[in-house]
C-alpha positions in Angstrom: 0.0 0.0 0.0 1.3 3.4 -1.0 2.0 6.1 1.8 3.1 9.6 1.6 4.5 11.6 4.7 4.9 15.5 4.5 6.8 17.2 6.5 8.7 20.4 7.1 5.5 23.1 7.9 5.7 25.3 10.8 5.4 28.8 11.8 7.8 31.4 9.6 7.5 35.5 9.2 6.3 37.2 5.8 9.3 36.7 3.5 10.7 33.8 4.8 11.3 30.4 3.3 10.0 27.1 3.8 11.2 23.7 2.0 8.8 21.0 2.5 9.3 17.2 1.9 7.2 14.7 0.6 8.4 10.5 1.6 6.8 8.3 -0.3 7.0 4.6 -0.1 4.8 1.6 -1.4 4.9 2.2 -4.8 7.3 2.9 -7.8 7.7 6.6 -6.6 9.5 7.3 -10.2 6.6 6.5 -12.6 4.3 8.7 -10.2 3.2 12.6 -10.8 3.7 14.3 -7.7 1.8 17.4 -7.2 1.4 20.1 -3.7 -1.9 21.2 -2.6 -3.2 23.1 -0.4 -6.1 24.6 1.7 -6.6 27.4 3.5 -9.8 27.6 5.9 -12.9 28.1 4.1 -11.0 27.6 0.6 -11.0 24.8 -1.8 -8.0 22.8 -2.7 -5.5 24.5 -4.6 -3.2 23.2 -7.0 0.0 24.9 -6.0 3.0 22.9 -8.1 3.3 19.7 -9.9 6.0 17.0 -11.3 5.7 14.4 -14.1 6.8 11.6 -14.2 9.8 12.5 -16.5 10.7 15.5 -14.8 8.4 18.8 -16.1 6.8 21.0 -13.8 4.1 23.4 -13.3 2.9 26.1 -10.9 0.2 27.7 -9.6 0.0 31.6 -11.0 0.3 32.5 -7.6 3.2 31.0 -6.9 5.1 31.3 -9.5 8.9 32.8 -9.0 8.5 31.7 -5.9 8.0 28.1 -5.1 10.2 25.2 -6.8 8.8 21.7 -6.6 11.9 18.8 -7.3 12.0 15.4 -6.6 14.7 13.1 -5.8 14.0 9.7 -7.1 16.8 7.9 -5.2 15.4 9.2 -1.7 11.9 8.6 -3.0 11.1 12.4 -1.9 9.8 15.4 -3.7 10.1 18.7 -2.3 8.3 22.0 -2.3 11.2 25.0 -1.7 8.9 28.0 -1.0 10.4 31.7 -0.4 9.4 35.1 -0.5 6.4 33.8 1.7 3.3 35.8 2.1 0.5 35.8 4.6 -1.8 34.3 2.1 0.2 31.3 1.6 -1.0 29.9 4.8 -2.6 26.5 4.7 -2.0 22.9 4.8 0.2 21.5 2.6 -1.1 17.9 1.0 1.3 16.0 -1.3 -0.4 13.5 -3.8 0.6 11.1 -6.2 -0.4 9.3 -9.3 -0.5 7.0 -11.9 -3.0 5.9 -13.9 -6.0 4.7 -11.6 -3.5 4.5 -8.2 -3.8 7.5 -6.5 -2.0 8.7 -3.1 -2.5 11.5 -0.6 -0.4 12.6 2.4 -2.0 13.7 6.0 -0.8 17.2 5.0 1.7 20.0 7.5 0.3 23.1 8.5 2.2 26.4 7.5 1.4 29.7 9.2 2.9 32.7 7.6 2.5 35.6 10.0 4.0 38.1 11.8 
């Protein structure tokens, strides 16, 4: 059974930087998309970055210039570096991955950006 652990969220000032990390075991972790979510209270889930399989990204407009999703396929982990954070980038994080009809969610890690 495939499980995904994020980790990294906390508590950081308005234009700081976060990197969160994504573990993911159970499955082949190099055929899988990986994308970051997130959700702020009272919000739908957001899209914030994404990685194929074969290495291409994508990004939320609202993120963009500012976040960088990578993945390390030896260590099985993807990461989300975020900087330049703003107050309205608080929310839980979720990582997810997929392929095909297998999908996988994390239990998500909080981060507050606030002064």
């Amino acid at each position: 059974q495939g499980q995904l652990v994020e980790s990294g969220g906390g508590l950081v000032q308005p234009g700081g930087s976060l990197r969160l990390s994504c573990a993911a075991s159970g499955f082949i972790f190099s055929s899988y998309a990986i994308s970051w979510y997130r959700q702020a209270p009272g919000k739908p889930l957001q899209l914030v970055a994404a990685s194929t399989s074969g290495g291409s990204t994508n990004y939320a407009d609202s993120v963009k210039g500012r976040f960088t999703i990578s993945r390390d396929n030896a260590k099985n982990t993807v990461y989300l570096q975020m900087n330049s954070l703003k107050p309205e980038d608080t929310a839980v994080y979720y990582c997810k991955g997929a392929a095909g009809r297998y999908t996988y969610w994390g239990q998500g890690t909080q981060v507050t950006v606030s002064s």
